[in-house]
DRENVEXZA-353498 format. One record per residue: residue in three letters; x negated, y, z negated of N, C-alpha, C, O in turn. Coordinates in steps of 0.02 Angstrom, whole numbers, plus 50000, padded with zeros to 5 digits. Layout:
<kegus>
ALAXYZXYZXYZXYZ/...
</kegus>
This chain:
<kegus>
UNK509684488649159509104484349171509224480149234509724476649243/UNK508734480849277508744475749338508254470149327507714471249299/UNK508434463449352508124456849343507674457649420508044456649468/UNK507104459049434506784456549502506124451349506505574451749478/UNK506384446449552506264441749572505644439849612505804436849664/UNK505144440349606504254439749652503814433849636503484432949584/UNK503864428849703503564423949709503904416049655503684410349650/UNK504434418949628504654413449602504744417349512505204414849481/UNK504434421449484504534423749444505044430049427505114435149461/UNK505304428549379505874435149375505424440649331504954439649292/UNK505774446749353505424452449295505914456149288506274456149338/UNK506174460849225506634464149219506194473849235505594475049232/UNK506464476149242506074484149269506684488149243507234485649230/UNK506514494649237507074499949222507424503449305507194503549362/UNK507974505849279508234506349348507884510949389507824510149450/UNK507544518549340507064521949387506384518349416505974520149458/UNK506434512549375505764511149420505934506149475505504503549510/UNK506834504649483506884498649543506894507549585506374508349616/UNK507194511249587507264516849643506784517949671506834519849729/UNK506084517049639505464520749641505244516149701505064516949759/UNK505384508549636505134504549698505424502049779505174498349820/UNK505994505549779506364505049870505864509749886505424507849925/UNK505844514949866505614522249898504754517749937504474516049989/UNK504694517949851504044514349909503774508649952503214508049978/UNK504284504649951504394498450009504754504350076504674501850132/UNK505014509250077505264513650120504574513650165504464510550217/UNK504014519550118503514520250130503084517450160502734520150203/UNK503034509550135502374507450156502394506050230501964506950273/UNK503124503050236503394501550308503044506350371502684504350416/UNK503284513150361503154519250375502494518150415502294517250472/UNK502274518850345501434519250353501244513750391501094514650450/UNK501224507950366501074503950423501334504150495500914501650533/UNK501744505650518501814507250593501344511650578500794509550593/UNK501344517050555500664524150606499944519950618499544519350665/UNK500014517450547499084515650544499104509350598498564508150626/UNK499504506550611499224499150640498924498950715498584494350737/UNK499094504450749498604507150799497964508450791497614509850840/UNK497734508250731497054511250709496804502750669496204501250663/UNK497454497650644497024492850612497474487050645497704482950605/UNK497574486550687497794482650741497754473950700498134470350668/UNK496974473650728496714466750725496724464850648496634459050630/UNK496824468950613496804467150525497354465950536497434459850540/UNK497884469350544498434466650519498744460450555499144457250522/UNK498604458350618498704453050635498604447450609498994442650605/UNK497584448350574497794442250545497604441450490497334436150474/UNK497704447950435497744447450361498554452450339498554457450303/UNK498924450550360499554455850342499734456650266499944452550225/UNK499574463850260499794465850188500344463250129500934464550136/UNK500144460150082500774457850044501044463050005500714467949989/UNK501824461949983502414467649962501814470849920501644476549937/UNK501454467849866501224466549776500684472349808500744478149789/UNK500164470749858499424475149858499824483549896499584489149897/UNK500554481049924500624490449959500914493349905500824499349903/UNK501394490149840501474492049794500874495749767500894501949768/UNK500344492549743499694496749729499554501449773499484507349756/UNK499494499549830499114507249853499784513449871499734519549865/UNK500314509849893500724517049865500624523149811500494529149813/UNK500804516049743500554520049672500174524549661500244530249638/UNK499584520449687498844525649691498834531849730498584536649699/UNK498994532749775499214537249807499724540649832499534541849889/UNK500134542349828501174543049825501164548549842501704549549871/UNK500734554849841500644560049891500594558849962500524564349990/UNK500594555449991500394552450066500894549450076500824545350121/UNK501444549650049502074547750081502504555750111503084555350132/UNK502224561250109502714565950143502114568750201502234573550237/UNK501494565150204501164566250254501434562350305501764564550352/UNK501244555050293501324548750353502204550250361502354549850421/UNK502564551150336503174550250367503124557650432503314556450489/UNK502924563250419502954569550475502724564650544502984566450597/UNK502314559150545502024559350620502374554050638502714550050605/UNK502194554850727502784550450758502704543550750502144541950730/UNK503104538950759503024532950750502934528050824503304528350872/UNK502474524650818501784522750873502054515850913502244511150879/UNK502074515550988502274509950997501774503250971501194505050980/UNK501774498850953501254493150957501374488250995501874484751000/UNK500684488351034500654484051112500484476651073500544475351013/UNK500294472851118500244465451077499494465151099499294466951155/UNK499124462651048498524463151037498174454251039498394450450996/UNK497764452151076497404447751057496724446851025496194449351044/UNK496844441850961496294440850914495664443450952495684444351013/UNK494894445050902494414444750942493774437950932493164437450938/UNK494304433750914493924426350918493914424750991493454421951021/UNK494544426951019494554423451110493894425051133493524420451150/UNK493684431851136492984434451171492324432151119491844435951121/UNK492294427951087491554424851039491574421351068490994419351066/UNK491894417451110491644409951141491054409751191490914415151217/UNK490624403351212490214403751260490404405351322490934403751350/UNK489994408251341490044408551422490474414751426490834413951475/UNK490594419651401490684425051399490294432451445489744435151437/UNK490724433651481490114442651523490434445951478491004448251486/UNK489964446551405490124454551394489934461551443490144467051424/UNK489674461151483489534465351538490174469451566490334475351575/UNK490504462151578491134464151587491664468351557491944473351581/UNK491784464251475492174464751472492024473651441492414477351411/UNK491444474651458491474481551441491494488251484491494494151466/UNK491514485451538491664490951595491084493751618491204496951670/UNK490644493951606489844499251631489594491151680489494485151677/UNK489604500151745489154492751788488554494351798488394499851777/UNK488154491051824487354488151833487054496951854487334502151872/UNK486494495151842486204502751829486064504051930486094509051965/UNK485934498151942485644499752030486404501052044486374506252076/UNK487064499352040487634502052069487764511152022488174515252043/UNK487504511951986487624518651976487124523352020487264528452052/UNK486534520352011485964523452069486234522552135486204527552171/UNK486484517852158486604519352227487174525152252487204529152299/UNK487674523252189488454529252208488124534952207488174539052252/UNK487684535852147487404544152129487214544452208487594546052253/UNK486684542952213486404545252305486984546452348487074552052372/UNK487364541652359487664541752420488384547652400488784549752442/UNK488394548852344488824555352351488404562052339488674567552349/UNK487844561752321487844569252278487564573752350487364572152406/UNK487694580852310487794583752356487164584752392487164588152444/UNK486504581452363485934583052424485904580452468485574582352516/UNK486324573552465486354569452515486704570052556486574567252609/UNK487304573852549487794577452606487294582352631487094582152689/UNK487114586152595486654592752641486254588152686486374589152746/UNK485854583552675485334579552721485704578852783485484581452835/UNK486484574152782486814572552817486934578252852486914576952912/UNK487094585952836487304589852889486704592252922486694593252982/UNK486204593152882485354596352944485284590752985484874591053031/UNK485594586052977485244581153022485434582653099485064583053148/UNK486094583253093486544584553184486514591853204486694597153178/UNK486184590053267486024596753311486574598853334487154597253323/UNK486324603053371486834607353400487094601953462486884596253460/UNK487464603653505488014601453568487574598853635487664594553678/UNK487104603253623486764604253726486164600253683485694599653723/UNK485964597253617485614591153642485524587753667486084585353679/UNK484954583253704484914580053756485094571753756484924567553714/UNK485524570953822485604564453828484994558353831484524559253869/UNK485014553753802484484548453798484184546253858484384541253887/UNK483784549353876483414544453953483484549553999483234548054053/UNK483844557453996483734563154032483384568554017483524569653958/UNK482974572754036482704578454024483564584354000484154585554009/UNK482964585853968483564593453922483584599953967483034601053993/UNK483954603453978484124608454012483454614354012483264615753955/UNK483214616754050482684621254038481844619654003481444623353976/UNK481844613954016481324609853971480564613254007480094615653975/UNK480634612654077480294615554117479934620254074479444619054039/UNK480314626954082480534631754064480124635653995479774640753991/UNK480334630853951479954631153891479344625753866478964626953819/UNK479334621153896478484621553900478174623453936477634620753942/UNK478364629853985477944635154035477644640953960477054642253947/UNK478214643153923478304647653902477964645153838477634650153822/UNK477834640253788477274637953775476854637653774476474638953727/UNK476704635453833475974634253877475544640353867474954640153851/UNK475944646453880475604654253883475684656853815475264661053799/UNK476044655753778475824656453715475264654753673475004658553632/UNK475074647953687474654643253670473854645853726473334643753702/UNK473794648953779473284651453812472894652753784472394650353811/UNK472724656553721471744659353690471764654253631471554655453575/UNK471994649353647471744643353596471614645253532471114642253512/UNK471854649153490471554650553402471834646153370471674646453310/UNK472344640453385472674636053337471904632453302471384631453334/UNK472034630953228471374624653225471444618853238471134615353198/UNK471794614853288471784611553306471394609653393471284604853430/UNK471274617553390470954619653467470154617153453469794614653496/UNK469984618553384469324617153368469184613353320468604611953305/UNK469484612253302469404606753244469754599253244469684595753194/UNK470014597553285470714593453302470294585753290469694586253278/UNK470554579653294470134573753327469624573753364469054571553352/UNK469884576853422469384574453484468674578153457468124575453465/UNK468764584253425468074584653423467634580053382467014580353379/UNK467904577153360467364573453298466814567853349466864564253398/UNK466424569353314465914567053334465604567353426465254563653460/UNK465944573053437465684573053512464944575153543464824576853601/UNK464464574553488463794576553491463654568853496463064568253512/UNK463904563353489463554557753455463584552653531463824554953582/UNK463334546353527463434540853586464054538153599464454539253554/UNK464274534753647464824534353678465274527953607465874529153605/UNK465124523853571464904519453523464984521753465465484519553436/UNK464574526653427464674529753397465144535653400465364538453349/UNK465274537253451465824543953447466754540153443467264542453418/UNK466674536153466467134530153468467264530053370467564532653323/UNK466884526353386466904524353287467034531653247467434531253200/UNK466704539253264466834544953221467774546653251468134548553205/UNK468054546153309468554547353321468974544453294469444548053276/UNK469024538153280469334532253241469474533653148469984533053114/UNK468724535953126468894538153062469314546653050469544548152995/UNK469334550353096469434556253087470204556553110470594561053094/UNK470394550153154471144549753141471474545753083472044546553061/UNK470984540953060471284541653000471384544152938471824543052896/UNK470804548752937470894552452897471304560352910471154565252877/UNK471644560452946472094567752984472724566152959473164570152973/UNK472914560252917473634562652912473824564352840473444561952797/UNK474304567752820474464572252784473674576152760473464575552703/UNK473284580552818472894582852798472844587252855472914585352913/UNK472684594852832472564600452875471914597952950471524593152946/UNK471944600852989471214601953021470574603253016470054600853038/UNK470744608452977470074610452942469744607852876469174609552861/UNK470264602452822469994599752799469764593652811469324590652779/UNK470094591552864469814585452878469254585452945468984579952951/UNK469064589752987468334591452997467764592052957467214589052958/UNK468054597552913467364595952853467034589952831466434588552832/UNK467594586352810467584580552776467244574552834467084569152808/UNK467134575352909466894571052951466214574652963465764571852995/UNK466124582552931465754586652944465114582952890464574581152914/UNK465224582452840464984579252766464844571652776464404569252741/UNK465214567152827464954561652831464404558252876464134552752878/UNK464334566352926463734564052955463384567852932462894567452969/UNK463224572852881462814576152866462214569552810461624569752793/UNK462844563752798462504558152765462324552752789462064548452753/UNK462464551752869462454548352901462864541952896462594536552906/UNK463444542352881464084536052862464584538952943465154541052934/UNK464374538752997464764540253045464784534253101464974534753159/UNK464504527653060464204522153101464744514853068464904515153009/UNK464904510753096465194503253059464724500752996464874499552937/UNK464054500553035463494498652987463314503152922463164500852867/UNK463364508952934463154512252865463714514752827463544517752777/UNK464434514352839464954516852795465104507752777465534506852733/UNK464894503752796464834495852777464454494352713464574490652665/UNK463904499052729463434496752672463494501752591463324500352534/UNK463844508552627463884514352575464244511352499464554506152491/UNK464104515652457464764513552381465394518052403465514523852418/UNK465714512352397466444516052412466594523752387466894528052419/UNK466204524652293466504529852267466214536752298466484542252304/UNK465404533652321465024539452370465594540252439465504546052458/UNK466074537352480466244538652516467034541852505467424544252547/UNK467104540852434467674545852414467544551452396467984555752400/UNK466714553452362466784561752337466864563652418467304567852428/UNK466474561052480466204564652520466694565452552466584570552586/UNK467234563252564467884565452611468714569252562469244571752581/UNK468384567652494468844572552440468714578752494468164580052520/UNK469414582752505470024581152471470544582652535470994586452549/UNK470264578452556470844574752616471304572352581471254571952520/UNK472054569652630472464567852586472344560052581472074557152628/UNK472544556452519472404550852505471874548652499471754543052523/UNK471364552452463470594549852504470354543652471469984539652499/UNK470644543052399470404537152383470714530052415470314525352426/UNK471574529152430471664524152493471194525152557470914520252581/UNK471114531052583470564530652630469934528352638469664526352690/UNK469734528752587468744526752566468904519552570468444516352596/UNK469504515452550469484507052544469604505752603469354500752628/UNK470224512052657470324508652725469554509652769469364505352808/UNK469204514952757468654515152802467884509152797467424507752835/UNK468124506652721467474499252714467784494952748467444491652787/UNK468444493652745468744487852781468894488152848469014482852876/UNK468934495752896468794494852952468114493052999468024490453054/UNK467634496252942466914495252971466704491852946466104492952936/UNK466994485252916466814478052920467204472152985466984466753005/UNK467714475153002468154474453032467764474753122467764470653168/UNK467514480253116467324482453181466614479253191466384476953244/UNK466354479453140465744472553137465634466353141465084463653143/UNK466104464153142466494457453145466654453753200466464448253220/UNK467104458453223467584456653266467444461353331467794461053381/UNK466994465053326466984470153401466204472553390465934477453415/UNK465954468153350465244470653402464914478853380464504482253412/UNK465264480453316465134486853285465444491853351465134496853369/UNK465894490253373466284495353415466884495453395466964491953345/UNK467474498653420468154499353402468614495753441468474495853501/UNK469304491553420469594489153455469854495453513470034501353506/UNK469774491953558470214494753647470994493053649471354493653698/UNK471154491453600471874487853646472534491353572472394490753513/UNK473114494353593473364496253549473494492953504473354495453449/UNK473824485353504473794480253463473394480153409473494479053349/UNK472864481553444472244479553394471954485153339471674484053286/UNK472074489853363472064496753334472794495353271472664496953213/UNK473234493653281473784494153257473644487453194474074487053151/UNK473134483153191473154480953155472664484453111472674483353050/UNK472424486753125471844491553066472304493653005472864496153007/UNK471894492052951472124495552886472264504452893471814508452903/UNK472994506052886473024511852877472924516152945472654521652945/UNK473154512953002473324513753080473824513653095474144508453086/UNK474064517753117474904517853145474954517753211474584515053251/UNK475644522053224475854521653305475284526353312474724524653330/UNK475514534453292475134541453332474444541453320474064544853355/UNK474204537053264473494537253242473204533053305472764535553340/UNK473464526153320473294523053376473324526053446472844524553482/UNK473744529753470473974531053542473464536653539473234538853591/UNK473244539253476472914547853484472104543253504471714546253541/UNK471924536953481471284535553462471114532553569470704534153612/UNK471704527853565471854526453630471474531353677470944530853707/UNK472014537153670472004544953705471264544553710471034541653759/UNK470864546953667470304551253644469744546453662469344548053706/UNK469694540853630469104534753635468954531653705468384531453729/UNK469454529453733469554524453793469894527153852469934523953904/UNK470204534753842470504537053898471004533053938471124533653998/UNK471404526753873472014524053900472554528253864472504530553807/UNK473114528653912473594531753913474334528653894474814530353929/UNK474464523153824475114519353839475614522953783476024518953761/UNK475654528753761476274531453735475924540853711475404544153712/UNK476514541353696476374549653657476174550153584476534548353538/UNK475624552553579475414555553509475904557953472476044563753487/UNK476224555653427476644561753410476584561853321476694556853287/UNK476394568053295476504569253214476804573653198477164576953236/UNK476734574653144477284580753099477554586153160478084587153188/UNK477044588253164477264594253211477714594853296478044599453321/UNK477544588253321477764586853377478484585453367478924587053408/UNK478584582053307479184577753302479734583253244480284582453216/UNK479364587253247479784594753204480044599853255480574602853247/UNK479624600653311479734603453363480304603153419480744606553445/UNK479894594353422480544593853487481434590253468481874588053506/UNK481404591053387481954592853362482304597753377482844597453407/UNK481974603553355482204610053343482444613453421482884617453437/UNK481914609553459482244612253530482924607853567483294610053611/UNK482944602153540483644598653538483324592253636483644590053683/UNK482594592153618482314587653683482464579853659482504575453701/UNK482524578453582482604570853575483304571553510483444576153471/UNK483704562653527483974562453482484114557053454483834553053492/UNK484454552853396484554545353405484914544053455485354547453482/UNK484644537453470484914535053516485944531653510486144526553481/UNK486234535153537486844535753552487164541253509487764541753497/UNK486794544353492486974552753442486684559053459486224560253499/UNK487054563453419486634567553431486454571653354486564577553341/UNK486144566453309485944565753289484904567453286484464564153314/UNK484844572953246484034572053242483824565353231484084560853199/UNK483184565653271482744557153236482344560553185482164566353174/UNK482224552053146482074552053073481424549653070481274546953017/UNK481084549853103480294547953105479964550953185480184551853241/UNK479254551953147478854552053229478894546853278478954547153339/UNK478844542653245478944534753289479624534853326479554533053384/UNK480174536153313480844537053333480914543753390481334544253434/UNK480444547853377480574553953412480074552753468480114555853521/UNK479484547053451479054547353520479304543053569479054543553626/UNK479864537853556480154533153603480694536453646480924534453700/UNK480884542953603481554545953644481084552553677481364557153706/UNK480754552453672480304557353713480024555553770479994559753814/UNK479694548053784479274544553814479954543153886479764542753945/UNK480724542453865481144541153900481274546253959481574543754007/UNK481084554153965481154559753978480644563054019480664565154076/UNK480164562853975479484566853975478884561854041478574556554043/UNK479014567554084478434564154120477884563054107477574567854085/UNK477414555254116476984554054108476204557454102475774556654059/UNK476224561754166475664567754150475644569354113475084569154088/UNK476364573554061476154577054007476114572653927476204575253872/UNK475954565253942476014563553885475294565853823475234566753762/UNK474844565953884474174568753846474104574653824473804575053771/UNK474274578953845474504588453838474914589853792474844595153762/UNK475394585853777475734587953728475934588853675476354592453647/UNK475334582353655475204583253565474684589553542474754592053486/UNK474204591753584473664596753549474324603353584474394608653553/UNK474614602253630475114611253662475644610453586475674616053561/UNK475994606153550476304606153509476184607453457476474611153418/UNK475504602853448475324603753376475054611153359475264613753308/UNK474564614953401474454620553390474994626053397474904631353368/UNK475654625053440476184626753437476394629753364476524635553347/UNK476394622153318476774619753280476144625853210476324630353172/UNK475644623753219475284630153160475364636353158475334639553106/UNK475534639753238475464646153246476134649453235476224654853206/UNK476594645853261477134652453278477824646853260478284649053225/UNK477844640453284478534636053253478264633253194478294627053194/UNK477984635953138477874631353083478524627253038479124627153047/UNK478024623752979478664619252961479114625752935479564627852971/UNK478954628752870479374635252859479174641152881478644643852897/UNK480034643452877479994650752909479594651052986479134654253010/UNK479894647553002479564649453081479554657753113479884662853101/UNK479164656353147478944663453160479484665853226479124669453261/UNK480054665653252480564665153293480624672253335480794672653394/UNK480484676953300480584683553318479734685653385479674690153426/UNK479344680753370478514678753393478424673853451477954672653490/UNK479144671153442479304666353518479634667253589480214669053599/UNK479254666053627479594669853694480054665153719480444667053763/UNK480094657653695480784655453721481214653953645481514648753631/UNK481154658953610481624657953563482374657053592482774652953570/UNK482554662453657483284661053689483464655253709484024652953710/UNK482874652353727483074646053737483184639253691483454634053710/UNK482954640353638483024635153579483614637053526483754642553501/UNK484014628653515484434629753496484394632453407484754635953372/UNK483754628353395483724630653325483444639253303483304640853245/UNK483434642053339483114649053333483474652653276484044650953258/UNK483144657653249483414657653167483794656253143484204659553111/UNK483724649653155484204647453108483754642753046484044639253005/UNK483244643353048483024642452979482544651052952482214651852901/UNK482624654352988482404662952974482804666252980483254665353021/UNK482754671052943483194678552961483004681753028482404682453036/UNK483474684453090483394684953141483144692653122483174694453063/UNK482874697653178482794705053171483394709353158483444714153120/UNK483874706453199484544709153193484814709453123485114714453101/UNK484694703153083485014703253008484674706152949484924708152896/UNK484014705952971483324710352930483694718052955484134720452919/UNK483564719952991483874727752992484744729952982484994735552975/UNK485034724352983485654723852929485654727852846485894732652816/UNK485154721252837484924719852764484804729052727485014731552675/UNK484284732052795483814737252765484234742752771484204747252728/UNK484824743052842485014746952812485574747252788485924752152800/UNK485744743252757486294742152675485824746452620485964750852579/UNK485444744452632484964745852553484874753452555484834756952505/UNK484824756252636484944765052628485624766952625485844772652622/UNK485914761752626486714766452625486814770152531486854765752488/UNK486844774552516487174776252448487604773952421487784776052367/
</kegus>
């Protein structure tokens, strides 16, 4: 008989049950190192007494030839989680996830579309220096020029200038004005119609697209692009022009440039066309796709493509003699429909393709097409 001693009381036990009970004070030990990686913060600060691991040994005493097989776990030192309940706490922090605009910004600035952007952007070598004409420039707007000879682009007939050229010097003013603003992100031919339809209703005046219902002046120019921002910019210019000019159009680029929904090329084209002043280059989609591709503009101290029309008409204006500043938005733009479109340019259809640096290189050249075809006869 053994006498054992707990909390101040003695108990006598039989000797198999003092053996039993080392074995399982062996045990619990055991066990507690594995588990306390998993119950850390409990046991810090409720630690198991001898009496409750006695019980759960008992209860379970099969799980002593499990927990002893695995390794035994270092334990790091752990602080309570009362420290982090206090005020003034960033759980933000202390949880590691940062702000959703810093995950949006990393995503962009690594993924891989944004590297591809980064490499179409830089031209080739013999792009042109800032403030000099490009090698052969001559050359290829000769070779242009004669391409562009039987005029079928629709921009030959349908473009700005024609709008309203049946009408008074006043009124043709005012139809040129709306038909550039309504030309951007919109074909030629739909946006003739659509000036085609507004005098068929007679809204080609300050005074009567003033007085019209806006929504009548949105079916009638649907489906230009934007037409419903358009229908609000065209009441507010031809209140504008009633106002302030006498139901005529501002003369001065400034003033044009403050018009709702007036830009640089919309202004310099209206300039061009209305008043026959001459103070910069027209330039849109097509101009500024073009004289990329031929390597005539670049950022300034790169050689780097520019990233807007506005950017490509200042590095153009540096170069490009003044004569041709008027010529070269309708020689480009119809250029730009017929034979250099945005895709798949037509390259094999260009007579100074030798001379441009981008030449198929967004098409398959003839040489690689008859590659292609005859692979496909080989057996």
């Amino acid at each position: 008989m053994i006498l054992l001693v707990n909390g101040g009381a003695a108990t006598s036990i039989h000797p198999n049950a003092a053996r039993f009970y080392r074995i399982g004070t062996m045990s619990r030990q055991i066990h507690g190192a594995v588990s306390s990686s998993k119950h850390i913060s409990l046991k810090t600060q409720h630690p198991l007494s001898d009496s409750n691991s006695e019980l759960a040994y008992g209860a379970s005493g099969s799980e002593t030839r499990v927990y002893t097989r695995k390794k035994r776990l270092k334990q790091e030192p752990f602080e309570p989680l009362e420290k982090y309940s206090g005020k003034g706490v960033n759980t933000h922090k202390l949880c590691g996830l940062p702000d959703i605009e810093d995950f949006a910004y990393k995503k962009t600035i690594g993924s891989p579309s944004s590297s591809r952007s980064t490499e179409t952007s830089i031209t080739v070598t013999s792009v042109k220096t800032a403030g000099y004409p490009p090698e052969n420039w001559v050359e290829v707007l000769e070779g242009i020029r004669q391409m562009r000879s039987s005029e079928d682009a629709p921009v030959d007939s349908m473009g700005c200038d024609k709008a309203g050229s049946f009408l008074p010097p006043t009124e043709r003013r005012f139809a040129v004005l709306l038909g550039a603003l309504l030309s951007s992100q919109t074909k030629d031919q739909v946006n003739n119609a659509a000036i085609h339809r507004l005098h068929q209703n007679g809204l080609l005046t300050p005074e009567a697209v003033d007085k019209a219902d806006e929504s009548t002046i949105k079916e009638l120019i649907y489906p230009v692009g934007f037409y419903t921002r358009k229908a609000t910019y065209m009441k507010k210019i031809a209140r504008i022009c009633l106002v302030k000019y006498d139901g005529d159009i501002p003369s001065s680029l400034d003033d044009l440039l403050s018009l709702p929904g007036i830009g640089p090329k919309m202004a310099h084209l209206i300039l061009h066309i209305a008043w026959n002043d001459v103070q910069g280059i027209c330039v849109d989609t097509h101009v500024h796709r073009i004289c990329n591709r031929l390597g005539w503009v670049s950022r300034p101290g790169t050689k780097q493509k520019t990233t807007s029309p506005e950017e490509t008409r200042v590095a153009l204006q540096q170069w490009l003699p003044k004569e041709e500043w008027v010529a070269i938005n309708p020689l480009l733009v119809g250029f730009g429909q017929m034979i250099c479109t945005p895709l798949r340019p037509r390259c094999e259809a260009c007579s100074v393709s030798k001379l441009c640096p981008a030449a198929f290189k967004e098409t398959s050249s003839p040489s690689s097409k008859l590659k292609k075809s005859n692979r496909s006869k080989e057996p």
